[in-house]
C-alpha positions in Angstrom: -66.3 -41.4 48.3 -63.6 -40.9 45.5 -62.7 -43.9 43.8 -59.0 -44.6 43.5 -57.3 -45.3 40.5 -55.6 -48.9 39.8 -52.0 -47.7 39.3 -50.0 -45.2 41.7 -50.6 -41.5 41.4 -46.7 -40.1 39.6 -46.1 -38.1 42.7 -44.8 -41.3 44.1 -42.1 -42.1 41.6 -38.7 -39.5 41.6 -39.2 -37.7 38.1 -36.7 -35.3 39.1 -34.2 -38.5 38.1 -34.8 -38.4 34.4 -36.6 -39.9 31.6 -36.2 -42.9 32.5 -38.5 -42.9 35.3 -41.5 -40.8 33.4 -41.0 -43.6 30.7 -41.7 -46.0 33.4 -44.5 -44.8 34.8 -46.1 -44.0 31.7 -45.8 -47.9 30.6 -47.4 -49.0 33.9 -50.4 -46.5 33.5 -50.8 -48.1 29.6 -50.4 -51.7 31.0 -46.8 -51.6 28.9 -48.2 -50.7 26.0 -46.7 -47.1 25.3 -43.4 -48.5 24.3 -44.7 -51.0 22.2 -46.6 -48.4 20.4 -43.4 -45.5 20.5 -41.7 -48.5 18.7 -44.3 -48.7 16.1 -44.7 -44.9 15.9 -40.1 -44.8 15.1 -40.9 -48.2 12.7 -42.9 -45.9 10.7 -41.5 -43.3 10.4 -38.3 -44.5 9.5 -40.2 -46.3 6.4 -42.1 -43.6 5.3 -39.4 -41.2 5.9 -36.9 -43.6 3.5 -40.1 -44.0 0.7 -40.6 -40.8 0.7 -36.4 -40.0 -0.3 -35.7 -43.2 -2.1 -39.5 -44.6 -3.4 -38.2 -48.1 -2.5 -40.5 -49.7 -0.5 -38.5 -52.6 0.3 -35.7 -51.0 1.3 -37.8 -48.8 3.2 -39.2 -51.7 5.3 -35.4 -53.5 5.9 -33.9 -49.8 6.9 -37.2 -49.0 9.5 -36.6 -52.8 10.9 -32.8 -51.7 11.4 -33.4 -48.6 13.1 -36.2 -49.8 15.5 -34.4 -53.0 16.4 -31.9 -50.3 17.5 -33.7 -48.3 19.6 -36.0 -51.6 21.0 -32.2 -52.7 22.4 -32.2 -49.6 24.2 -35.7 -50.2 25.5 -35.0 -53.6 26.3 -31.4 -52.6 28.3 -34.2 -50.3 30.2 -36.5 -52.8 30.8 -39.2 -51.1 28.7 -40.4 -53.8 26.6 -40.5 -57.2 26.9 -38.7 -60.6 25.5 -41.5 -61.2 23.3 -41.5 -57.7 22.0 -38.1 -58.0 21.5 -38.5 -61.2 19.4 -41.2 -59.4 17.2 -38.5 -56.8 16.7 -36.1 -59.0 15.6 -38.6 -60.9 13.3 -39.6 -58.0 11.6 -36.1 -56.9 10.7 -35.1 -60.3 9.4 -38.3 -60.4 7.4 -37.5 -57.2 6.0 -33.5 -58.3 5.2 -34.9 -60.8 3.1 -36.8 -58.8 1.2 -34.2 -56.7 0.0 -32.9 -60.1 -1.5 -36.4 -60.4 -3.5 -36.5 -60.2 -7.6 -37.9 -57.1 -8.3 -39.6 -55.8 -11.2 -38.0 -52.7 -12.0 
């Protein structure tokens, strides 16, 4: 006896619509945790991408909390990720706002 797995098989959802739908699926199958870990993936690499230009960490952190909070909007409009993922988000770009406003010892 084969022993079925816990989610649907993706030959039930329309792929053929977009990425929208793969994205979907794909969070189900991770228990929603592949978009919580894409936005993680773009959070870092927008800060290590601005060290490695500007060697500012600070400014690194406050520009990767920008650009993710951007694209989390996006995933939230999509229904990707949730309210409280949303709020982390948020968090971590107001943190990293105020820490552009931080003495610094230059």
């Amino acid at each position: 006896m084969v022993a079925s797995a816990p989610f649907d098989p993706i030959t039930t959802y329309n792929v053929s619509s977009g990425l929208p739908t793969v994205l979907q699926y794909v969070n189900e199958v991770t228990g929603h945790w592949a978009s919580n870990m894409i936005l993680i993936a773009i959070f870092i690499i927008f800060a290590f991408g601005y060290y490695s230009a500007k060697r500012d960490w600070l400014a690194g952190i406050s520009v990767a909390g920008f650009g993710t909070f951007v694209i989390a909007i996006f995933f939230r409009m999509g229904g990707f990720i949730s309210t409280i993922t949303m709020g982390i988000v948020i968090a971590v770009m107001i943190l990293g706002f105020i820490g552009l406003f931080l003495p610094r010892g230059e």
